[in-house]
C-alpha positions as CSV (number, residue, x, y, z in Angstrom):
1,X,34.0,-74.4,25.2
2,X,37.0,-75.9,23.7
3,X,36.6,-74.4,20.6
4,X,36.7,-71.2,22.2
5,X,39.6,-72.3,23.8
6,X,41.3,-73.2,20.3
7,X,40.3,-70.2,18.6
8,X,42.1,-68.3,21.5
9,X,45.3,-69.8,21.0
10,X,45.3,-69.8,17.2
11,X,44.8,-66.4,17.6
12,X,47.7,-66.0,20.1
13,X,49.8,-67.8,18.2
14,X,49.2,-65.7,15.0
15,X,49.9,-62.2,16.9
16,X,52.6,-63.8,18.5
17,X,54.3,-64.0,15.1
18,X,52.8,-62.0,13.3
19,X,53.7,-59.1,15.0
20,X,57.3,-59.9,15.5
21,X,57.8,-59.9,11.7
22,X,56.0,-56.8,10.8
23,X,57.9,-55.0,13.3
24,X,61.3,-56.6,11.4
25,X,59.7,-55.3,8.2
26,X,59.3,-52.0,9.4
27,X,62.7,-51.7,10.2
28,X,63.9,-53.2,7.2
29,X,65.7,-49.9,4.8
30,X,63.5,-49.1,1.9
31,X,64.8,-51.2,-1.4
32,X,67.5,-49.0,-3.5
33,X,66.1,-47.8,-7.0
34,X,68.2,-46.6,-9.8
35,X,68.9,-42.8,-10.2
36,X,67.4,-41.3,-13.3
37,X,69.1,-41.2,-16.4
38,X,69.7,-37.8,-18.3
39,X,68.0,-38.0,-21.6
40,X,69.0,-37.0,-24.6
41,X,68.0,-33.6,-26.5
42,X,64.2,-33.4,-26.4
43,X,62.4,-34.8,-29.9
44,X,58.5,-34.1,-29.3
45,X,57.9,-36.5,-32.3
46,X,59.4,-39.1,-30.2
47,X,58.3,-38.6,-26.1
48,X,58.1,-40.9,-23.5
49,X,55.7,-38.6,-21.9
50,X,56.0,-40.3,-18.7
51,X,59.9,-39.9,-18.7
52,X,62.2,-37.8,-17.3
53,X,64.1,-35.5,-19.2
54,X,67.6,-34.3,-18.4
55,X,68.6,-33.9,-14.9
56,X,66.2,-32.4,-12.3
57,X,67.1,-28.8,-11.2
58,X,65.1,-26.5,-9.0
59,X,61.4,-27.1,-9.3
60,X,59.2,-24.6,-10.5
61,X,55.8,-25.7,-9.9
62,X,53.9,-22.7,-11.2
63,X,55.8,-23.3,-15.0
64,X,55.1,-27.3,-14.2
65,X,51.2,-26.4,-14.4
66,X,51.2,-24.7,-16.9
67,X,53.0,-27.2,-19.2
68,X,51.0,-29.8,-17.9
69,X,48.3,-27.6,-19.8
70,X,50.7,-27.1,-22.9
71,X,50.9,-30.8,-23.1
72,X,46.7,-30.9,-23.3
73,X,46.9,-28.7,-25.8
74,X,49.2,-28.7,-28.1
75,X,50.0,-32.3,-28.7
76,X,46.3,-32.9,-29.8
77,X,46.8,-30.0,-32.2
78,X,49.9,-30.9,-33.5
79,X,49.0,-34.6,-33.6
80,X,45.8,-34.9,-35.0
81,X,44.9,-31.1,-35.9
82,X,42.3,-31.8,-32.8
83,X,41.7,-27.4,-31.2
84,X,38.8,-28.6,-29.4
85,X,41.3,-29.0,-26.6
86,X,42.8,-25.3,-26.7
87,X,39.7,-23.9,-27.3
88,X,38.4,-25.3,-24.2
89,X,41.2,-24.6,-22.0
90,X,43.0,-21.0,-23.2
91,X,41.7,-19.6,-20.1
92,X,43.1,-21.9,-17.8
93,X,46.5,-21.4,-19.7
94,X,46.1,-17.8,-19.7
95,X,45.5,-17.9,-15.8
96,X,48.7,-20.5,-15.5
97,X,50.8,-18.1,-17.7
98,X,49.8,-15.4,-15.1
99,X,51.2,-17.7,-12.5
100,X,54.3,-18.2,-14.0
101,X,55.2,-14.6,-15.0
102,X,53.9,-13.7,-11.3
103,X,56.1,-16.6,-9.6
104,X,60.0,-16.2,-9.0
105,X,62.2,-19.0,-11.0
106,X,64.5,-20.7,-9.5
107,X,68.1,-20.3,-9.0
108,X,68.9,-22.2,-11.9
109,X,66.4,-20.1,-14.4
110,X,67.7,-16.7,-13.1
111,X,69.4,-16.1,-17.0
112,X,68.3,-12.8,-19.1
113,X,66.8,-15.1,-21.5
114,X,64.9,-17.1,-19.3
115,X,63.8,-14.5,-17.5
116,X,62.4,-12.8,-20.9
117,X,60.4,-15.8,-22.1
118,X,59.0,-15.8,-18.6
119,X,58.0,-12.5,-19.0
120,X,56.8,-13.0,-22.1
121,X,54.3,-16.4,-21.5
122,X,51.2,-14.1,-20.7
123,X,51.5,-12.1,-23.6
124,X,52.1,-14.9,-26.4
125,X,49.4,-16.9,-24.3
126,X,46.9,-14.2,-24.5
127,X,47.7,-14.1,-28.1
128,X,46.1,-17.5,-28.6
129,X,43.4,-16.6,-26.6
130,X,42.5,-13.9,-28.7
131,X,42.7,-16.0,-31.8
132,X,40.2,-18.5,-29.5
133,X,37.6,-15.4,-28.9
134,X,37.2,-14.5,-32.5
135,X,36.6,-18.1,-33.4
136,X,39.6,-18.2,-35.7
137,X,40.4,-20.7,-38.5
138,X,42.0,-24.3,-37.0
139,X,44.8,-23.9,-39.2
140,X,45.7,-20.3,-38.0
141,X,44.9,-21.0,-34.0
142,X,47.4,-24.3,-35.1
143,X,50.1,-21.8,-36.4
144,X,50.2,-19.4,-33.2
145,X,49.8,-22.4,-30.5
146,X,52.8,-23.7,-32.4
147,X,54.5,-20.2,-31.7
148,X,53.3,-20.4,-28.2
149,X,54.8,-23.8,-28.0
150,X,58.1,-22.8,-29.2
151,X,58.6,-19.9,-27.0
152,X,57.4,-22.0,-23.9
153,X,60.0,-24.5,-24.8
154,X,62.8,-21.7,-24.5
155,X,61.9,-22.0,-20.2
156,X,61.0,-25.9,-20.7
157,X,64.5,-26.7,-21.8
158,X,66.4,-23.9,-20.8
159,X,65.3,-24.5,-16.7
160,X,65.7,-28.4,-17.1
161,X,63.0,-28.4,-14.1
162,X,63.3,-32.1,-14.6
163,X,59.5,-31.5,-15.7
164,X,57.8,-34.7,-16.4
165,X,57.1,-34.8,-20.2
């Protein structure tokens, strides 16, 4: 019975303060973090692809995806000449393009130009996907996903989504 009894008030004694100072916790403010850096002109030699990159504007999710898919792509191709990646996913980047040309861009994208290359993703992407469907060389589906990358960068950079890269 006395152990019982001692459990019991080992146990009231840790609720007792245990409680207390997870309540105190909870009400503590979050710790402060510093605010993101703008980086400086965008070198894809040289990506931190988990860093920011300039300051964050408007998010555009739809042209997000699709780079997210760009990313899959093209830096195996351009890295180590590897088109198994592209190969496999043209269709999802075609659908994404789609997406993109489909969505409306933020405030901050609303420029003639932008609005062109946005336009203009499904096209260029379709391009490559064509090049994909007649089993085309490495070196030439290379050269237009290169193209393709070039013309997607004109949104990339010229939003500044603050897209993680």
């Amino acid at each position: 019975m006395s152990h019982s009894i001692a459990r019991r008030a080992l146990a009231v004694t840790f609720v007792t303060l245990a409680l207390p100072m997870a309540a105190l916790q909870a009400q503590q403010p979050p710790a402060k973090t510093e605010p993101a850096k703008a980086a400086p002109a965008m070198d894809h030699n040289r990506m931190d692809h988990g860093a920011m990159h300039g300051a964050k504007a408007d998010a555009w999710k739809e042209l997000d995806a699709y780079h997210m898919l760009m990313m899959a792509t093209w830096h195996p191709a351009k890295q180590n000449n590897d088109m198994a990646p592209i190969r496999a996913k043209v269709g999802e980047m075609v659908a994404a393009a789609k997406v993109v040309a489909a969505s409306k861009a933020p405030a901050s994208c609303q420029k003639p130009e932008l609005l062109k290359a946005q336009a203009g993703l499904t096209a260029e992407t379709e391009k490559v996907a064509t090049l994909v469907n007649k089993k085309a060389s490495d070196a030439d589906l290379k050269t237009a996903l290169g193209t393709l990358h070039e013309k997607f960068e004109v949104l990339e950079e010229g939003c500044n989504t603050g897209m993680k890269h």
